[in-house]
N, C-alpha and C positions, 0 to 999 in steps of 0.2 A: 549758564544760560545767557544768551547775548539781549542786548535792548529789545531787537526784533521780536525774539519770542516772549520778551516779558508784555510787549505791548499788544501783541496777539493773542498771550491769555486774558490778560487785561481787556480786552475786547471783546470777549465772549460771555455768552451771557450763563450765569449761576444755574448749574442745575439744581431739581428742586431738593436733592439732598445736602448740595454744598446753601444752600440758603437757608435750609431746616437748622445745620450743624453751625451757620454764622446766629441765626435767632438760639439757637440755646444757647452758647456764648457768652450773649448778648444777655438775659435771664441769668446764667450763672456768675457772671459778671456784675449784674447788679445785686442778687444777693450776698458775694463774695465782700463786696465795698461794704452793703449796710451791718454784717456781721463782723467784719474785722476793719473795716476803715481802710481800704485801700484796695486797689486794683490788682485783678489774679494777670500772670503773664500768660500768656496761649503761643502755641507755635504747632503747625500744620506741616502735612508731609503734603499736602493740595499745590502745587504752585500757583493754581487758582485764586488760594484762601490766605498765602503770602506776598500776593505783588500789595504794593502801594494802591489807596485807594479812598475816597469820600468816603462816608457815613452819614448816616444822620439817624436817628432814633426816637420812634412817639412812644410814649406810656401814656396808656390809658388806664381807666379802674370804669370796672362792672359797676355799674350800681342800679338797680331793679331793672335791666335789661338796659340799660343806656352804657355808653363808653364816652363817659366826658374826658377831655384833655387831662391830662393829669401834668405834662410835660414833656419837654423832648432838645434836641441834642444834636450836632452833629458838624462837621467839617467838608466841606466844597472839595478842600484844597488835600490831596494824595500824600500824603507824610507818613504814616504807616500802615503797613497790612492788615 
């Protein structure tokens, strides 16, 4: 895959089941770390879901209908998929 098309997927926007399957991830991800203390690795056959790419991430918690802050996460700058 040449730059051109990395940056043209790159540019398109997630459909909603590549976004549904980056939030579970994202959930299984954090219960992986609180259970064993460390980060699960992922790898996609999506070329979508393996370019380079920001994140950022909120947790919130329920509490009698409300969603306060709980905390969050994330990087600007494209370093991994």
């Amino acid at each position: 895959m040449t730059q051109s098309d990395q940056h043209e997927i790159a540019s398109q926007p997630l459909t909603l089941e590549q976004q549904n399957a980056l939030l579970q991830m994202a959930r299984d991800a954090i219960t992986h770390f609180v259970t064993h203390g460390r980060t699960p690795q992922y790898q996609s056959d999506d070329p979508a879901l393996s370019q380079l790419a920001g994140v950022f991430v909120t947790l919130r918690t329920k509490t009698k209908g409300e969603l306060p802050l709980r905390g969050c996460i994330g990087r600007v700058e494209a370093e991994r998929p």
